[in-house]
MARROMI-778876 format. One record per residue: x, y, z of N, C-alpha, C in turn; residue in three letters; residue number from 1. Coordinates in nm, 2 decimals, m for minus. Layout:
% residues N
+--------+--------+--------+--------+--------+--------+--------+--------+--------+-----+-----+
|    n_u |    n_v |    n_w |   ca_u |   ca_v |   ca_w |    c_u |    c_v |    c_w |  aa |   i |
+--------+--------+--------+--------+--------+--------+--------+--------+--------+-----+-----+
|      X |      Y |      Z |      X |      Y |      Z |      X |      Y |      Z | Ala | NUM |
...
+--------+--------+--------+--------+--------+--------+--------+--------+--------+-----+-----+
% end
This chain:
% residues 72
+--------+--------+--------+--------+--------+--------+--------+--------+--------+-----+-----+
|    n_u |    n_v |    n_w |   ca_u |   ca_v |   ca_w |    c_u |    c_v |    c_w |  aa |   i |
+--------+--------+--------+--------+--------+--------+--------+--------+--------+-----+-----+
|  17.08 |  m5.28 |  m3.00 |  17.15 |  m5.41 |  m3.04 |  17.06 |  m5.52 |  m3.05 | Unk |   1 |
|  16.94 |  m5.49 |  m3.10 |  16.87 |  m5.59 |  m3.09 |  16.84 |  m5.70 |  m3.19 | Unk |   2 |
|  16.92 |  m5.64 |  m3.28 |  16.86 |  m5.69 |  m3.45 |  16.76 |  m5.68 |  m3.53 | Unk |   3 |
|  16.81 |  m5.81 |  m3.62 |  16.64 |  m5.84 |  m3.66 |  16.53 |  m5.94 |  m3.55 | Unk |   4 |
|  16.55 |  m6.02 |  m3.48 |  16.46 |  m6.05 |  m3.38 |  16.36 |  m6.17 |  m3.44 | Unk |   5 |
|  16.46 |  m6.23 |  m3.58 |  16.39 |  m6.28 |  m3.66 |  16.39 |  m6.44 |  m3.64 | Unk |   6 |
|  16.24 |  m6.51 |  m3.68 |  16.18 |  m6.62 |  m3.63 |  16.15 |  m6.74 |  m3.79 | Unk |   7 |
|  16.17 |  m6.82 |  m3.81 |  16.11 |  m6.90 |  m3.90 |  16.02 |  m6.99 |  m3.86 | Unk |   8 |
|  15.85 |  m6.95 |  m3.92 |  15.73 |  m7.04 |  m3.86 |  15.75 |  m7.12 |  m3.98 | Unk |   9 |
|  15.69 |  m7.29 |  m3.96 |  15.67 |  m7.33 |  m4.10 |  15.56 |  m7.42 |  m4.04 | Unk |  10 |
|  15.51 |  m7.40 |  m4.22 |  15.36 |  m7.48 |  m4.22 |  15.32 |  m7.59 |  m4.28 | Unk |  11 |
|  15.28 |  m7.67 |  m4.36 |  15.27 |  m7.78 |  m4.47 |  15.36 |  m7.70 |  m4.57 | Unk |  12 |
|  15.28 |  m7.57 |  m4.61 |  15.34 |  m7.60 |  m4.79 |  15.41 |  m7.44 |  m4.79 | Unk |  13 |
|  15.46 |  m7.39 |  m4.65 |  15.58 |  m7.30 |  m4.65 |  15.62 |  m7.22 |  m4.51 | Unk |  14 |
|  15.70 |  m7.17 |  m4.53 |  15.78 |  m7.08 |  m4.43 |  15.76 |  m6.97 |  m4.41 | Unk |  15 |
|  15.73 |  m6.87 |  m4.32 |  15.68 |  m6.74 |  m4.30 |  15.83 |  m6.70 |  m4.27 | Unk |  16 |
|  15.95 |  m6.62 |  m4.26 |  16.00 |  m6.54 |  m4.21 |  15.97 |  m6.43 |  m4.15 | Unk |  17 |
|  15.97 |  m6.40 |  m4.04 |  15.92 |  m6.29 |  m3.91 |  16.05 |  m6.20 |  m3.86 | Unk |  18 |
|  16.03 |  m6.08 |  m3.90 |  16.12 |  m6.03 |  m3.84 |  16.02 |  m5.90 |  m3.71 | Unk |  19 |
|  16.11 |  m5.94 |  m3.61 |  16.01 |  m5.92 |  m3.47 |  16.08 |  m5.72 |  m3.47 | Unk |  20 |
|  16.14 |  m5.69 |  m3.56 |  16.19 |  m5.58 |  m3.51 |  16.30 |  m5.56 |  m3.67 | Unk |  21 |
|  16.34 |  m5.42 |  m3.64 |  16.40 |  m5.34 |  m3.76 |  16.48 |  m5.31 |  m3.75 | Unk |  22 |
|  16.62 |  m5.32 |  m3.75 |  16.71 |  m5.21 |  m3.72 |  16.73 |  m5.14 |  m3.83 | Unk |  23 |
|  16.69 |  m5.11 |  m3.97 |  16.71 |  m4.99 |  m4.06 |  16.62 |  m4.93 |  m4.05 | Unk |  24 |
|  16.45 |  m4.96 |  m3.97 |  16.38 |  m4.89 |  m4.00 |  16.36 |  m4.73 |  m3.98 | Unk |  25 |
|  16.44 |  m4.70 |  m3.93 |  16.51 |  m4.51 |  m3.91 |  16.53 |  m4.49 |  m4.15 | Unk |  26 |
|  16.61 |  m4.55 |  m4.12 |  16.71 |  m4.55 |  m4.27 |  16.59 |  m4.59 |  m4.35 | Unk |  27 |
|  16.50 |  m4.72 |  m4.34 |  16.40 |  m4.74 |  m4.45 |  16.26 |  m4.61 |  m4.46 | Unk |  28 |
|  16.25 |  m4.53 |  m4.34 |  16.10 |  m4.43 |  m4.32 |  16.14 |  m4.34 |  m4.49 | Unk |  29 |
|  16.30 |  m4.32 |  m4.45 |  16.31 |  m4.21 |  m4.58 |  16.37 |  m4.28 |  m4.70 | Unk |  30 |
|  16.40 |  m4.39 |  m4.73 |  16.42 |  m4.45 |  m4.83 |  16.34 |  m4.60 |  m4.84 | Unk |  31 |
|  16.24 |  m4.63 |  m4.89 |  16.18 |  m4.74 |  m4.90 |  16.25 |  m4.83 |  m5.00 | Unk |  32 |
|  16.35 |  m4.78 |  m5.09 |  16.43 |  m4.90 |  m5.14 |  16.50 |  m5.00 |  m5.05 | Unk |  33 |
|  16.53 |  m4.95 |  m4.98 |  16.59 |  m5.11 |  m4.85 |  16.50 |  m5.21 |  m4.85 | Unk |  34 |
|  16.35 |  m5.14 |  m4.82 |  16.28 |  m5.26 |  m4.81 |  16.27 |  m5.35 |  m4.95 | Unk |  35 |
|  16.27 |  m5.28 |  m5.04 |  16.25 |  m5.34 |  m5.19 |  16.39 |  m5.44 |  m5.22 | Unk |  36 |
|  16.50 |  m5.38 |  m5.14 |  16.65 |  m5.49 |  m5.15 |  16.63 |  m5.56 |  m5.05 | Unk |  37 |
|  16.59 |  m5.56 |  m4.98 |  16.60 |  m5.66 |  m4.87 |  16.48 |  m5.79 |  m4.91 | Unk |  38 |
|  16.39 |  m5.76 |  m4.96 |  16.30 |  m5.86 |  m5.07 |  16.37 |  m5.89 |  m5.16 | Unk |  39 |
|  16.42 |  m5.83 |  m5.24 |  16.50 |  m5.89 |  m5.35 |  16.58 |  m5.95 |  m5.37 | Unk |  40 |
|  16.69 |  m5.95 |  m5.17 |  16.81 |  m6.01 |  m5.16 |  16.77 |  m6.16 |  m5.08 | Unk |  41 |
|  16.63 |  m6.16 |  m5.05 |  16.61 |  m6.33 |  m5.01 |  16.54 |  m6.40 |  m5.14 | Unk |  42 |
|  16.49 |  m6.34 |  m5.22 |  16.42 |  m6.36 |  m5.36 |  16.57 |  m6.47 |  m5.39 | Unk |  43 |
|  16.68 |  m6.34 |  m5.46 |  16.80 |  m6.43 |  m5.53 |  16.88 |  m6.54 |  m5.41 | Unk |  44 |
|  16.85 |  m6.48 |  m5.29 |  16.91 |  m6.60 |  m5.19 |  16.85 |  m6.74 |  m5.22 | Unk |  45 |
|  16.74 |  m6.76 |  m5.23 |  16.66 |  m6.86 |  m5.17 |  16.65 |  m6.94 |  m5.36 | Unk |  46 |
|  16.67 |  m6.86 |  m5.47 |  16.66 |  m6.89 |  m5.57 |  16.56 |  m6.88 |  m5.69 | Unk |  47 |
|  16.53 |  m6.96 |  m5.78 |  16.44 |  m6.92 |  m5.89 |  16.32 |  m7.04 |  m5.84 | Unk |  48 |
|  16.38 |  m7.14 |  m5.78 |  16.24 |  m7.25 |  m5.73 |  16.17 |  m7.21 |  m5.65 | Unk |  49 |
|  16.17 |  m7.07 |  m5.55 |  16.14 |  m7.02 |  m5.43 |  16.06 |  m6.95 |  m5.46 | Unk |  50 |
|  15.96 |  m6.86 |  m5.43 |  15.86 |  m6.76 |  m5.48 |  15.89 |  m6.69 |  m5.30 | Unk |  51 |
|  15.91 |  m6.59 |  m5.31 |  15.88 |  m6.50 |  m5.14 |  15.86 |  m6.38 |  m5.21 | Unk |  52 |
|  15.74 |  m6.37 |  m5.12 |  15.62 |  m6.24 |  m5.10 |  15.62 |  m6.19 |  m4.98 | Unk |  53 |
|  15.59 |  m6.04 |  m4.97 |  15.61 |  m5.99 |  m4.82 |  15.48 |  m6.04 |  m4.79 | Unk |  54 |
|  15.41 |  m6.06 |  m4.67 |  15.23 |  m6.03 |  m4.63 |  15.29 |  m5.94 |  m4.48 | Unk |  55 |
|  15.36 |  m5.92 |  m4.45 |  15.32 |  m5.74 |  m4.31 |  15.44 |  m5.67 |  m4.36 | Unk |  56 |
|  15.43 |  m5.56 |  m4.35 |  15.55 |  m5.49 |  m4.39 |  15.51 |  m5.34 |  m4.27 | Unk |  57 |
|  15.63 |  m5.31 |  m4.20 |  15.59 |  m5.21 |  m4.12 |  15.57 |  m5.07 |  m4.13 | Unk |  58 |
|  15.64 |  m5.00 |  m4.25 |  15.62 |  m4.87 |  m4.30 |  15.48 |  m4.90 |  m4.37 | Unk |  59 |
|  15.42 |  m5.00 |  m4.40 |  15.27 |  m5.01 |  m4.44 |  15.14 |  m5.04 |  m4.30 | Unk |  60 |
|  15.21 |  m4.99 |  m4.21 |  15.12 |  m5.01 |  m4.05 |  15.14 |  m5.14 |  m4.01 | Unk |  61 |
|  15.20 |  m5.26 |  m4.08 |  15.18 |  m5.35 |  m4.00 |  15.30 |  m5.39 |  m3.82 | Unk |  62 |
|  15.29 |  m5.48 |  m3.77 |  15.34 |  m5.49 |  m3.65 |  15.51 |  m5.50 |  m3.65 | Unk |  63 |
|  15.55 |  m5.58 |  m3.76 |  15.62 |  m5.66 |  m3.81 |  15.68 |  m5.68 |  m3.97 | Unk |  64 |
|  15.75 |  m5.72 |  m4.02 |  15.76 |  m5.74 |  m4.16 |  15.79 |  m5.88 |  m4.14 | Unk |  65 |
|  15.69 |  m5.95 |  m4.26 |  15.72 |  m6.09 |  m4.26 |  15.71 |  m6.15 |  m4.42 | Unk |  66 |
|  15.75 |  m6.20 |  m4.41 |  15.80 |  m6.29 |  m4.57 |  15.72 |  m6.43 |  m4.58 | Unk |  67 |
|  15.66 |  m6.44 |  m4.68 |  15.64 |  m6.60 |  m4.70 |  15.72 |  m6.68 |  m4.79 | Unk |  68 |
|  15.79 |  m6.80 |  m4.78 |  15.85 |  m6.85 |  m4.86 |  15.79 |  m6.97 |  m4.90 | Unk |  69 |
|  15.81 |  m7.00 |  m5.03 |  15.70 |  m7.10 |  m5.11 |  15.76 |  m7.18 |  m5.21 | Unk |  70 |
|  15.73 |  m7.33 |  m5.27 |  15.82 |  m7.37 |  m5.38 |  15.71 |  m7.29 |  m5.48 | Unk |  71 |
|  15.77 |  m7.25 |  m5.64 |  15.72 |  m7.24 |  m5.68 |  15.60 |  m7.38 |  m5.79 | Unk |  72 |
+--------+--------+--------+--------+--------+--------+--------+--------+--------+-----+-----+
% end
């Protein structure tokens, strides 16, 4: 029940979204399209002036998955 565990850092010229923890990651090991919708669904959230890029992704070894969000 722990969620996402997720944190917004911000910096001068953007926002990191941190998620401290996974709860599909069972469901993403064998389908890596979650993660590809779950980028896609803050992409059209946040809009077309927005640019977000993952930089950690956890099926790729990192600790965490985290998002940067940016004006374009």
């Amino acid at each position: 029940a722990e969620g996402y565990l997720a944190e917004a850092v911000e910096s001068d010229d953007r926002v990191t979204l941190v998620e401290h923890h996974c709860p599909i990651r069972e469901a993403a090991d064998s389908c890596s399209g979650l993660c590809s919708a779950e980028l896609n669904l803050f992409q059209r959230a946040l809009g077309a002036d927005v640019l977000v890029a993952r930089e950690q992704h956890v099926l790729d070894g990192g600790q965490r998955c985290a998002y940067s969000v940016s004006q374009r």
